[in-house]
PDB file of N, CA, C and O in Angstrom:
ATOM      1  N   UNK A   1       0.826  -1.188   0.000  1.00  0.00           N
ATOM      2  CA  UNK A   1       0.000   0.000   0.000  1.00  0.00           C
ATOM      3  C   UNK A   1       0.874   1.258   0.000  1.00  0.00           C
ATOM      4  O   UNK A   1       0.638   2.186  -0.773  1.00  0.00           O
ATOM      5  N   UNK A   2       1.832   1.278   0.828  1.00  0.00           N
ATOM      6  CA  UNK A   2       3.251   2.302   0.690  1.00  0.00           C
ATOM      7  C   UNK A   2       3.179   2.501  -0.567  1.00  0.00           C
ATOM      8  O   UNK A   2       2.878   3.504  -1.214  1.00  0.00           O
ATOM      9  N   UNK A   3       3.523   1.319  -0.907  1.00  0.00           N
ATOM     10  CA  UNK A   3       4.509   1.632  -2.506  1.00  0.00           C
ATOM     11  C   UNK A   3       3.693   2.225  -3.497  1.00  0.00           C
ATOM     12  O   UNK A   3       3.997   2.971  -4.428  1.00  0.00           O
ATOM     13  N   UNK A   4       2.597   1.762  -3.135  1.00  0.00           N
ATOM     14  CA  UNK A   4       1.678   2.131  -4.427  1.00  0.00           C
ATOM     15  C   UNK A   4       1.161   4.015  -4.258  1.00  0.00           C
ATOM     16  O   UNK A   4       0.760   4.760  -5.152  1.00  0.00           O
ATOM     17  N   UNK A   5       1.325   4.247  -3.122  1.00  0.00           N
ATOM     18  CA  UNK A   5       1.245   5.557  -2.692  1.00  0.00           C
ATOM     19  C   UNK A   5       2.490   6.531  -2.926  1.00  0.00           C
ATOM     20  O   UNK A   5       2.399   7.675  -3.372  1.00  0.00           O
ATOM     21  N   UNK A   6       3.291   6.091  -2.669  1.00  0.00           N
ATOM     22  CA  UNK A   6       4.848   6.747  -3.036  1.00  0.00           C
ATOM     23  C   UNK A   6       4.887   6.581  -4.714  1.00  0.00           C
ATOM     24  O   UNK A   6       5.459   7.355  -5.482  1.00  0.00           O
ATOM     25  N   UNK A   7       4.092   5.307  -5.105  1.00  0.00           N
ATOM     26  CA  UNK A   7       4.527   5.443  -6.786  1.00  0.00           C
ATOM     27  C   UNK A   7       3.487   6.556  -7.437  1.00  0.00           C
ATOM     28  O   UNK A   7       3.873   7.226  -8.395  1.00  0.00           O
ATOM     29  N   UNK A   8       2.608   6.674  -7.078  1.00  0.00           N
ATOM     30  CA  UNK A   8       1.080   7.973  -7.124  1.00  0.00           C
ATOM     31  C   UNK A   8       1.788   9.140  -6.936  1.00  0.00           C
ATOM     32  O   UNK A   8       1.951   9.879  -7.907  1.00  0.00           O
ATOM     33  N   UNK A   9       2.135   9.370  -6.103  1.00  0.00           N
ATOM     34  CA  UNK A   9       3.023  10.669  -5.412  1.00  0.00           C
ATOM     35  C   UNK A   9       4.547  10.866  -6.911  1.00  0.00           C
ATOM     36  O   UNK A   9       4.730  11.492  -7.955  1.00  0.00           O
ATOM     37  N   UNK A  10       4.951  10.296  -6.413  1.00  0.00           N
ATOM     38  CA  UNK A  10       6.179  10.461  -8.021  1.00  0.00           C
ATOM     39  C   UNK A  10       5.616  10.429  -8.920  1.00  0.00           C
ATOM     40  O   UNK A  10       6.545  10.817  -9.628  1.00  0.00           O
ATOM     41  N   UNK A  11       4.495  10.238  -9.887  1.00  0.00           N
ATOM     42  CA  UNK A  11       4.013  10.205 -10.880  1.00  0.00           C
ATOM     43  C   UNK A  11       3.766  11.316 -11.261  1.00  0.00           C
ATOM     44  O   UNK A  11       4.147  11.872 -12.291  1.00  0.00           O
ATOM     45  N   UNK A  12       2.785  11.882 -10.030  1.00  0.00           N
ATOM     46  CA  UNK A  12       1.943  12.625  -9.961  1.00  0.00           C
ATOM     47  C   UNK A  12       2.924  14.773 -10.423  1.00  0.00           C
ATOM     48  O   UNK A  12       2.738  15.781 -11.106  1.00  0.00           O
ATOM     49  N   UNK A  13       4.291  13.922  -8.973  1.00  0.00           N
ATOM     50  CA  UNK A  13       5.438  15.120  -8.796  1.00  0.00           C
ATOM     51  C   UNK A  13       5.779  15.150  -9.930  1.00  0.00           C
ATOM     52  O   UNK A  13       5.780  16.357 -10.170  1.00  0.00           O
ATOM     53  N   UNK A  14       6.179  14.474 -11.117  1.00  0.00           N
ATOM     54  CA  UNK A  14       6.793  14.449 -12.268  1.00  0.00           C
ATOM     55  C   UNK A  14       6.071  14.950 -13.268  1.00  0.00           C
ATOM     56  O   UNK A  14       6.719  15.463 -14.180  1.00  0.00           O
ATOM     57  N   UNK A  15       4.342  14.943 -13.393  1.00  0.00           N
ATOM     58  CA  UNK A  15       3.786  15.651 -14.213  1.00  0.00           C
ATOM     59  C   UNK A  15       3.834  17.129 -13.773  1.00  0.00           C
ATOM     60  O   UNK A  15       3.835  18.126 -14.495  1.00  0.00           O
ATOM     61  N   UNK A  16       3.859  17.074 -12.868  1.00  0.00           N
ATOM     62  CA  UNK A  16       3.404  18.881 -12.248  1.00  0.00           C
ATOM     63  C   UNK A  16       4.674  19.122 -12.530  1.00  0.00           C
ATOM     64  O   UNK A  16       4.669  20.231 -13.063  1.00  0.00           O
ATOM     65  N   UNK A  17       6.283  18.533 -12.457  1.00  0.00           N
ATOM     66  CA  UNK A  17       7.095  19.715 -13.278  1.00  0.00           C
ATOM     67  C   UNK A  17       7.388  19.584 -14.488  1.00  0.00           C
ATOM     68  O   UNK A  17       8.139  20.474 -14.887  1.00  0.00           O
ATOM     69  N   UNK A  18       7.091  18.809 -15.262  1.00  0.00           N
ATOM     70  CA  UNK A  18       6.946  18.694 -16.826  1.00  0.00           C
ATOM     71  C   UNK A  18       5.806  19.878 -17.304  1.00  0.00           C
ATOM     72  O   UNK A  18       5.908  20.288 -18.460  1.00  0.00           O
ATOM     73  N   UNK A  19       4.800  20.394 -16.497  1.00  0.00           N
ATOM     74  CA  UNK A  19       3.960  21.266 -16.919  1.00  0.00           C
ATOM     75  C   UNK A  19       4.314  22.428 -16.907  1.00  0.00           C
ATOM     76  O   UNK A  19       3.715  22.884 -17.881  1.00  0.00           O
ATOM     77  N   UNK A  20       5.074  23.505 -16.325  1.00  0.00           N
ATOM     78  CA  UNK A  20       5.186  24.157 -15.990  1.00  0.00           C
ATOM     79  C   UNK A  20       6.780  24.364 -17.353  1.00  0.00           C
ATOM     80  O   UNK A  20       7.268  25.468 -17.597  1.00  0.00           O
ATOM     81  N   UNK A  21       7.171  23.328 -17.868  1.00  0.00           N
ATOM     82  CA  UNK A  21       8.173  23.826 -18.751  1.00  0.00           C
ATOM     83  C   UNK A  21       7.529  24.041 -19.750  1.00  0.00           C
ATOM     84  O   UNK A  21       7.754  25.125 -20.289  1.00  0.00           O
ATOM     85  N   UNK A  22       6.485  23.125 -20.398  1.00  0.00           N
ATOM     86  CA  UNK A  22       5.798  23.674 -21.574  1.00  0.00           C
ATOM     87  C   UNK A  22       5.076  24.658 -21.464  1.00  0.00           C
ATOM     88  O   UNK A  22       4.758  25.141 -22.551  1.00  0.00           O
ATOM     89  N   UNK A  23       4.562  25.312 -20.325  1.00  0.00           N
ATOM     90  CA  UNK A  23       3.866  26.332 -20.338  1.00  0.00           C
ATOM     91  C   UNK A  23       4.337  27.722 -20.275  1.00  0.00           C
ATOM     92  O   UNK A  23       3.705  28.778 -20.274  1.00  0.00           O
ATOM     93  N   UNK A  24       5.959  27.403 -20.208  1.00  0.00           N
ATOM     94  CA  UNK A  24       7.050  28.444 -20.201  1.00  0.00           C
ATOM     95  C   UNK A  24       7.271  28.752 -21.713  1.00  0.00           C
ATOM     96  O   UNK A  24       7.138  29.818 -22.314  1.00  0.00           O
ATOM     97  N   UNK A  25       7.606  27.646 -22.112  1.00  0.00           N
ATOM     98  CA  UNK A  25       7.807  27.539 -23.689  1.00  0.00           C
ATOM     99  C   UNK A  25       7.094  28.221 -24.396  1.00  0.00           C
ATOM    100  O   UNK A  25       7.436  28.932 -25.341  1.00  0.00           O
ATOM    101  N   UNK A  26       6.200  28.064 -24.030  1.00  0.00           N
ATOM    102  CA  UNK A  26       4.578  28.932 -25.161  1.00  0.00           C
ATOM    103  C   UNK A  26       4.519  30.400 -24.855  1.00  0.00           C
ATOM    104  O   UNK A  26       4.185  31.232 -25.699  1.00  0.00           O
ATOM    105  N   UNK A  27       4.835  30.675 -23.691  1.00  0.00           N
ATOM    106  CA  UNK A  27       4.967  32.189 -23.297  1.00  0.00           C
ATOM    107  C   UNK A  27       6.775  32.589 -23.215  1.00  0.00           C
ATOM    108  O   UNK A  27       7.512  32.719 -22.238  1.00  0.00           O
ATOM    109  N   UNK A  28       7.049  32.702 -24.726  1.00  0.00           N
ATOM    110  CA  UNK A  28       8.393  33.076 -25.420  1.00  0.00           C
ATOM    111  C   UNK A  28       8.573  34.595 -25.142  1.00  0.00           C
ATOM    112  O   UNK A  28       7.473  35.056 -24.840  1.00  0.00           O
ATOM    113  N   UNK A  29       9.441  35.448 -25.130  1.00  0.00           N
ATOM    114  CA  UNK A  29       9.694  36.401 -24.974  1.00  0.00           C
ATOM    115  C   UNK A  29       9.707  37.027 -26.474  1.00  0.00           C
ATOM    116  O   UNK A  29       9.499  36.330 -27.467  1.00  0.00           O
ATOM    117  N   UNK A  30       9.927  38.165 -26.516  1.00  0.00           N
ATOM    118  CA  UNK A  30       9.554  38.684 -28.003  1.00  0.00           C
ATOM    119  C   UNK A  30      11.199  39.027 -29.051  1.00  0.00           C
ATOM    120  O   UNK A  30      11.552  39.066 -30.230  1.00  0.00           O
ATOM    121  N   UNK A  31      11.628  39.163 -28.016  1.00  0.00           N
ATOM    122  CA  UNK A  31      13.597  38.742 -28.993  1.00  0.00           C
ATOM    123  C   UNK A  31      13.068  37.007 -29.442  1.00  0.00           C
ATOM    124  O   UNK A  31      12.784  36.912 -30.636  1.00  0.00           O
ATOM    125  N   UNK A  32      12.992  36.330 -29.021  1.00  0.00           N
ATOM    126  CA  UNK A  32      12.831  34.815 -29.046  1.00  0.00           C
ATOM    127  C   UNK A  32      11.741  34.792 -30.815  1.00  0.00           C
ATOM    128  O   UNK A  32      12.067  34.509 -31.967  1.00  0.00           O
ATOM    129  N   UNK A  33      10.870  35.088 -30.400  1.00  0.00           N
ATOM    130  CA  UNK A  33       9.349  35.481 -31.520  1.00  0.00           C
ATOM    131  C   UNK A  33       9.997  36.094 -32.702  1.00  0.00           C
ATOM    132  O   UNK A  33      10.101  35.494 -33.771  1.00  0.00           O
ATOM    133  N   UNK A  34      10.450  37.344 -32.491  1.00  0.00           N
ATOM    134  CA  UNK A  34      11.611  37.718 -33.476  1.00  0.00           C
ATOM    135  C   UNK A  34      12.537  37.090 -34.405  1.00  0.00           C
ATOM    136  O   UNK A  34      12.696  37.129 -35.625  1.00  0.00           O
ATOM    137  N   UNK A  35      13.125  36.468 -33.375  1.00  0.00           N
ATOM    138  CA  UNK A  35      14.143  35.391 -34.341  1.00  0.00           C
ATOM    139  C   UNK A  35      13.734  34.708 -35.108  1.00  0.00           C
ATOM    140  O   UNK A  35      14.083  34.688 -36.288  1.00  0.00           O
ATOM    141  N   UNK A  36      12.676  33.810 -34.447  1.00  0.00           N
ATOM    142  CA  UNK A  36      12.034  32.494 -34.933  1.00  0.00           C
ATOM    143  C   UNK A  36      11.280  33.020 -36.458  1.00  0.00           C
ATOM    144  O   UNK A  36      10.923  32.240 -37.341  1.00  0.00           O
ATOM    145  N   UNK A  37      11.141  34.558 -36.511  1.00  0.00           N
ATOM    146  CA  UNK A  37      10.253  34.611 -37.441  1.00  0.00           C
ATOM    147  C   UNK A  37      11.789  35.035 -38.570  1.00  0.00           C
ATOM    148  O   UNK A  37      11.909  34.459 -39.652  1.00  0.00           O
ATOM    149  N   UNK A  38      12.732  35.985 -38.137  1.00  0.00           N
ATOM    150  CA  UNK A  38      13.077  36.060 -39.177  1.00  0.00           C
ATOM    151  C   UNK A  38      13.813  34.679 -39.920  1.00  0.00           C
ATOM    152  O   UNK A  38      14.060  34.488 -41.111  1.00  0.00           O
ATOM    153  N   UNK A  39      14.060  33.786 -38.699  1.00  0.00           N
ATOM    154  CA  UNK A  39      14.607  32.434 -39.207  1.00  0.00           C
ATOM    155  C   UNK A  39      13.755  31.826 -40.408  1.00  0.00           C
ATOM    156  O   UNK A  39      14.255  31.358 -41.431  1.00  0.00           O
ATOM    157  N   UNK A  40      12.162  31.916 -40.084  1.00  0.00           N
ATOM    158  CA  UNK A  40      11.314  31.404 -41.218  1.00  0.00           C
ATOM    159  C   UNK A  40      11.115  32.364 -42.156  1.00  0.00           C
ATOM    160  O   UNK A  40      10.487  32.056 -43.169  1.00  0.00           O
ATOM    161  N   UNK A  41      11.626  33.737 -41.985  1.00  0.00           N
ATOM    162  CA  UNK A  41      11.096  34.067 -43.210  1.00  0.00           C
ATOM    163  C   UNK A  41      12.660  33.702 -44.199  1.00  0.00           C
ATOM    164  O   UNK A  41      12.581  33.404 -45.391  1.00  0.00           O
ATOM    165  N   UNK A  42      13.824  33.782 -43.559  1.00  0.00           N
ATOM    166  CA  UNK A  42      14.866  33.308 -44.860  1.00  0.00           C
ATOM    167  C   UNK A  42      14.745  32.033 -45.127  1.00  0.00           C
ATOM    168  O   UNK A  42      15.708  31.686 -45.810  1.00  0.00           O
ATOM    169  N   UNK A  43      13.860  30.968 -44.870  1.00  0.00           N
ATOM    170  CA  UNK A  43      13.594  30.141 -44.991  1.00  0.00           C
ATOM    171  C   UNK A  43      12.902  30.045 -46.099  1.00  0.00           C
ATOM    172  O   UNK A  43      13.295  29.396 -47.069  1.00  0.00           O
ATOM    173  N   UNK A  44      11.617  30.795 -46.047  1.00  0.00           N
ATOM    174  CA  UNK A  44      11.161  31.257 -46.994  1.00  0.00           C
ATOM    175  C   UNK A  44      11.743  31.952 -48.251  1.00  0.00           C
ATOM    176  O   UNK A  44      11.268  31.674 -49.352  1.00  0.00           O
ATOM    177  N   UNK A  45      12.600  32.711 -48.148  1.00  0.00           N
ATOM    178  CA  UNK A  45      13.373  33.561 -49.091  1.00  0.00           C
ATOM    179  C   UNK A  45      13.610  32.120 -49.403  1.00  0.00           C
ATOM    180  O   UNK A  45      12.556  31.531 -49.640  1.00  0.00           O
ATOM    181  N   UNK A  46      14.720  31.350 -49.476  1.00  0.00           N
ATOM    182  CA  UNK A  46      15.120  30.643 -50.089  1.00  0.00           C
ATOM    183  C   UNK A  46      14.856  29.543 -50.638  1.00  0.00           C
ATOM    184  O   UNK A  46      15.560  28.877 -51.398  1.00  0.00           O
ATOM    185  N   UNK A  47      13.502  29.284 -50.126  1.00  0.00           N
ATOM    186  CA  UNK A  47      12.420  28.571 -51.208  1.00  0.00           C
ATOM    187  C   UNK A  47      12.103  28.970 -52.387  1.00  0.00           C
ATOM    188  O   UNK A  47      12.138  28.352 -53.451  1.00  0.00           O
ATOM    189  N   UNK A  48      11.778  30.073 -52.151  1.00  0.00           N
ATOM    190  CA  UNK A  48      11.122  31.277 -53.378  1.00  0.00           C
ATOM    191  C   UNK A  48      12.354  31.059 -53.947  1.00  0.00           C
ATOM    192  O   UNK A  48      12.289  30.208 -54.834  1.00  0.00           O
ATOM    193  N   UNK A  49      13.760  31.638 -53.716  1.00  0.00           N
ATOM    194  CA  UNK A  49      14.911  31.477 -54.602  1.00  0.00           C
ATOM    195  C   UNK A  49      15.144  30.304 -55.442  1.00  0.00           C
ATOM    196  O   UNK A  49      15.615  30.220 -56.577  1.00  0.00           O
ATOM    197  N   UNK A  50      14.610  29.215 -54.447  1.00  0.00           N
ATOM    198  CA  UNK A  50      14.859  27.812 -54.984  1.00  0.00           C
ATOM    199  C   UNK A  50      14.107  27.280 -56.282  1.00  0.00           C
ATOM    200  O   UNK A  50      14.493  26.516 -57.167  1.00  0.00           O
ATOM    201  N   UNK A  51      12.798  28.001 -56.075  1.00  0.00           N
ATOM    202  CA  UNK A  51      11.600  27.312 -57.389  1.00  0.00           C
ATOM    203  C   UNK A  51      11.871  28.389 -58.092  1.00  0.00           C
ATOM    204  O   UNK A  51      11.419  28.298 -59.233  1.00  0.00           O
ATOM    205  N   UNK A  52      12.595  29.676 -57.808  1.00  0.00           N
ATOM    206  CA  UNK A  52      12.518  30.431 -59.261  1.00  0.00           C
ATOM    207  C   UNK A  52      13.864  30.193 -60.353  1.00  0.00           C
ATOM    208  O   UNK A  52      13.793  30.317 -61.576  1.00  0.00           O
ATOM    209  N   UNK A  53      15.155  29.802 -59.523  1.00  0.00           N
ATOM    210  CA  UNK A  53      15.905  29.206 -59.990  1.00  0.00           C
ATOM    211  C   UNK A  53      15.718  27.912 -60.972  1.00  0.00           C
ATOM    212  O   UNK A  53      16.409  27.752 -61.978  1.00  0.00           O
ATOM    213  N   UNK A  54      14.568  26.898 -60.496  1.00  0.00           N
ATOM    214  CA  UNK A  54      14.321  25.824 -61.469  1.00  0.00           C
ATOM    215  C   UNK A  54      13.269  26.206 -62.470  1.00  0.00           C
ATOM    216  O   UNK A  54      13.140  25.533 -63.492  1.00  0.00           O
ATOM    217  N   UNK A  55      12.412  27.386 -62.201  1.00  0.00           N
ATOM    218  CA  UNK A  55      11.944  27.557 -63.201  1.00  0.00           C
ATOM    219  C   UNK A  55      13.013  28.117 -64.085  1.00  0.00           C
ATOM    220  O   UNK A  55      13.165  27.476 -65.125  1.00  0.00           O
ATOM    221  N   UNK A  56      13.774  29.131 -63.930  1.00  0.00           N
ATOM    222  CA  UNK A  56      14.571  29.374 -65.146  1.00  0.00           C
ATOM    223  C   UNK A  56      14.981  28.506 -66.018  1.00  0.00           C
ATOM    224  O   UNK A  56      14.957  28.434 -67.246  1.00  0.00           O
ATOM    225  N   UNK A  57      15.434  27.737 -65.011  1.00  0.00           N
ATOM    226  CA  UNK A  57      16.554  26.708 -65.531  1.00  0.00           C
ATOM    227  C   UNK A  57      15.596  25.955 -66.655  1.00  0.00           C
ATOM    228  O   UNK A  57      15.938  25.897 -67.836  1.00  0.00           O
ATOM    229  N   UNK A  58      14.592  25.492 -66.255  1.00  0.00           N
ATOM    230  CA  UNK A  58      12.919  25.083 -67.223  1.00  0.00           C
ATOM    231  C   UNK A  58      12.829  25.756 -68.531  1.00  0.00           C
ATOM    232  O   UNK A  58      12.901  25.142 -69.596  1.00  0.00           O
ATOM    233  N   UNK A  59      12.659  27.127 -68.420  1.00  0.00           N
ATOM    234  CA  UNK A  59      12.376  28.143 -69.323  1.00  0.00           C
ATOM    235  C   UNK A  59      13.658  28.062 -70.217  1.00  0.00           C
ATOM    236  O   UNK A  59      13.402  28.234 -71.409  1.00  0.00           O
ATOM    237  N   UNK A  60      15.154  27.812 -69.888  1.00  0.00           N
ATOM    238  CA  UNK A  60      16.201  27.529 -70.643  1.00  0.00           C
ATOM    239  C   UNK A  60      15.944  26.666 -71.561  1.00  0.00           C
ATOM    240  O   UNK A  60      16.153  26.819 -72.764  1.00  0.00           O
ATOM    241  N   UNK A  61      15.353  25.471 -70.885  1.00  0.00           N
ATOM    242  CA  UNK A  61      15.594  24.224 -71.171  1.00  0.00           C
ATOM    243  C   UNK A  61      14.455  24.325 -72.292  1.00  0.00           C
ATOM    244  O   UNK A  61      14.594  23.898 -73.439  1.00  0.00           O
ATOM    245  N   UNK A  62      13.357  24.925 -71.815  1.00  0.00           N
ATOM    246  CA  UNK A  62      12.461  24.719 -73.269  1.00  0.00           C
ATOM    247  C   UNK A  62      12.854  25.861 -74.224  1.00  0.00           C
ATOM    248  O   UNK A  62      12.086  25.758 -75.180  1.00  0.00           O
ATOM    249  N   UNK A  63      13.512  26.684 -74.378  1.00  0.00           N
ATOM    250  CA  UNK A  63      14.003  27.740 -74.925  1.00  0.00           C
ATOM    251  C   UNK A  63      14.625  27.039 -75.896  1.00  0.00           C
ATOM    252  O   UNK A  63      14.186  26.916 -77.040  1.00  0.00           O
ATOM    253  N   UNK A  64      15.691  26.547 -75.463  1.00  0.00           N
ATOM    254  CA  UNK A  64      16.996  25.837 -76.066  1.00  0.00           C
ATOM    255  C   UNK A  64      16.093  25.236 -77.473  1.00  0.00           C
ATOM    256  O   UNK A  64      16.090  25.600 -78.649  1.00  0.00           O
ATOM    257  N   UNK A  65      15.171  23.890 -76.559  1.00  0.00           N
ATOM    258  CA  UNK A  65      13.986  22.750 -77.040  1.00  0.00           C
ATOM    259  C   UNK A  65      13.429  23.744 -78.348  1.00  0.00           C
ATOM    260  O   UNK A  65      13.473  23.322 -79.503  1.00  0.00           O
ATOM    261  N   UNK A  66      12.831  25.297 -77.962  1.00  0.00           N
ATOM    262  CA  UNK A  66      12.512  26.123 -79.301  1.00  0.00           C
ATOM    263  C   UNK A  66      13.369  25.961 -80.431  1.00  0.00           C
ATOM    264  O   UNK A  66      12.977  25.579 -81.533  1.00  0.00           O
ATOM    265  N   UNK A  67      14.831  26.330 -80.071  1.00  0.00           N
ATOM    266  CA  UNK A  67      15.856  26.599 -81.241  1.00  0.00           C
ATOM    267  C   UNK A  67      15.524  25.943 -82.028  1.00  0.00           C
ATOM    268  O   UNK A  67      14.798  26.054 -83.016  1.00  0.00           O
ATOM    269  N   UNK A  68      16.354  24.829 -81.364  1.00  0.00           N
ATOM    270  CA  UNK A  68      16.498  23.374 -81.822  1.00  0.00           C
ATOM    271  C   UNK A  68      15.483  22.761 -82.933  1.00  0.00           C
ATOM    272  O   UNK A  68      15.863  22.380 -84.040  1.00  0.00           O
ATOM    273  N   UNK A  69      14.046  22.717 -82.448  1.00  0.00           N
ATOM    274  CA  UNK A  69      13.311  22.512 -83.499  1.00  0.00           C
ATOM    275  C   UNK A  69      13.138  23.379 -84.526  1.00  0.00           C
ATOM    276  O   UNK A  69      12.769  22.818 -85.558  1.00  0.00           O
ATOM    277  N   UNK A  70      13.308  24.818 -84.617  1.00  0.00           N
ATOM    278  CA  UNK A  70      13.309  25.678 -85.643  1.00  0.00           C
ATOM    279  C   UNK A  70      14.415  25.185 -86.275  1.00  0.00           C
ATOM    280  O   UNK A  70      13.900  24.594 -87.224  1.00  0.00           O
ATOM    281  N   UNK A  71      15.558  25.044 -86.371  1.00  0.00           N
ATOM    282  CA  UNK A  71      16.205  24.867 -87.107  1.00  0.00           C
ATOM    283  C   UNK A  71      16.339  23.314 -87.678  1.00  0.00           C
ATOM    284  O   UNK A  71      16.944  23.047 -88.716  1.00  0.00           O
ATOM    285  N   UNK A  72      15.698  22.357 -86.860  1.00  0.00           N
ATOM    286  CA  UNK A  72      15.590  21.166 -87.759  1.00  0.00           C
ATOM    287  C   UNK A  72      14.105  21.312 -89.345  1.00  0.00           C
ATOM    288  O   UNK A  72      13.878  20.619 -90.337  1.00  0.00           O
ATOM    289  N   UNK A  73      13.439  22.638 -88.737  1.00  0.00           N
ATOM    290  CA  UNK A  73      12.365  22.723 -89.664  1.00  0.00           C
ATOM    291  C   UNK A  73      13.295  23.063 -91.047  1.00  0.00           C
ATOM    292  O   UNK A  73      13.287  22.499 -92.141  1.00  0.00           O
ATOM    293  N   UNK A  74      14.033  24.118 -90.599  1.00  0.00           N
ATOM    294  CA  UNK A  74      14.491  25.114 -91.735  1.00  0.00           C
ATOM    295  C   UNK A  74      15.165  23.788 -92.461  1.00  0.00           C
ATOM    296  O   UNK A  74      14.821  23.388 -93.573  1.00  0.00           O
ATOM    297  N   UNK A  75      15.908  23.343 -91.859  1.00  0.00           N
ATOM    298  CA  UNK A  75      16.770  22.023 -92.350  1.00  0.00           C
ATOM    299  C   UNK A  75      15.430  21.056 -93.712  1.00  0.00           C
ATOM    300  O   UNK A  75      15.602  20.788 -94.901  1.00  0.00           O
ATOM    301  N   UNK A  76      14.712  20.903 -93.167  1.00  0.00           N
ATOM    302  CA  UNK A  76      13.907  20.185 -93.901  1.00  0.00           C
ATOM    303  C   UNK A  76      13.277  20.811 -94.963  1.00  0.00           C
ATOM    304  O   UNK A  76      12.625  20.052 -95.680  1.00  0.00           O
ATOM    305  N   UNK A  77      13.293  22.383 -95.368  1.00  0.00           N
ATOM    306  CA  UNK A  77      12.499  23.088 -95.686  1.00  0.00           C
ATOM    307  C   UNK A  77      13.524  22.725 -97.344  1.00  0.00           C
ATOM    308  O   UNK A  77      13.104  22.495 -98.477  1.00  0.00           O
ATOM    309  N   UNK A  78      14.906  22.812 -96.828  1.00  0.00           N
ATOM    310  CA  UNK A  78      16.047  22.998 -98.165  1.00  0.00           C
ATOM    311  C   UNK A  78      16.022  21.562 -99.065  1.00  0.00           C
ATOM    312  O   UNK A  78      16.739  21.444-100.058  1.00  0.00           O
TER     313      UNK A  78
END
């Protein structure tokens, strides 16, 4: 009956300070909020950098794909 009371009691002590850290966590200070945002927004930047880079690279690639067939036309034309 001890034990099972002492194991209730530690269970119990161990949630009540596990609570009190996440509830710290969520109430961040605003340097903290700050960061975190400019961290996501270059995060962001460099997404945006990332898909506009492959679109180019796309737009090359079918560019090129234009030439290429114009001049196999002309080729056929002679």
């Amino acid at each position: 009956m001890k034990r099972t009371a002492a194991l209730i009691l530690l269970l119990a002590s161990s949630v009540a300070v596990s609570l009190p850290a996440t509830a710290q966590r969520e109430n961040r200070s605003i340097g903290e909020n700050g960061q975190e945002a400019r961290k996501a927004a270059k995060q962001q930047r460099k997404t945006v950098n990332r898909n506009a880079k492959r679109q180019r690279k796309a737009m090359k690639r079918y560019q090129k794909a234009q030439r290429k067939s114009a001049k196999q036309q002309q080729r056929r034309r002679k």
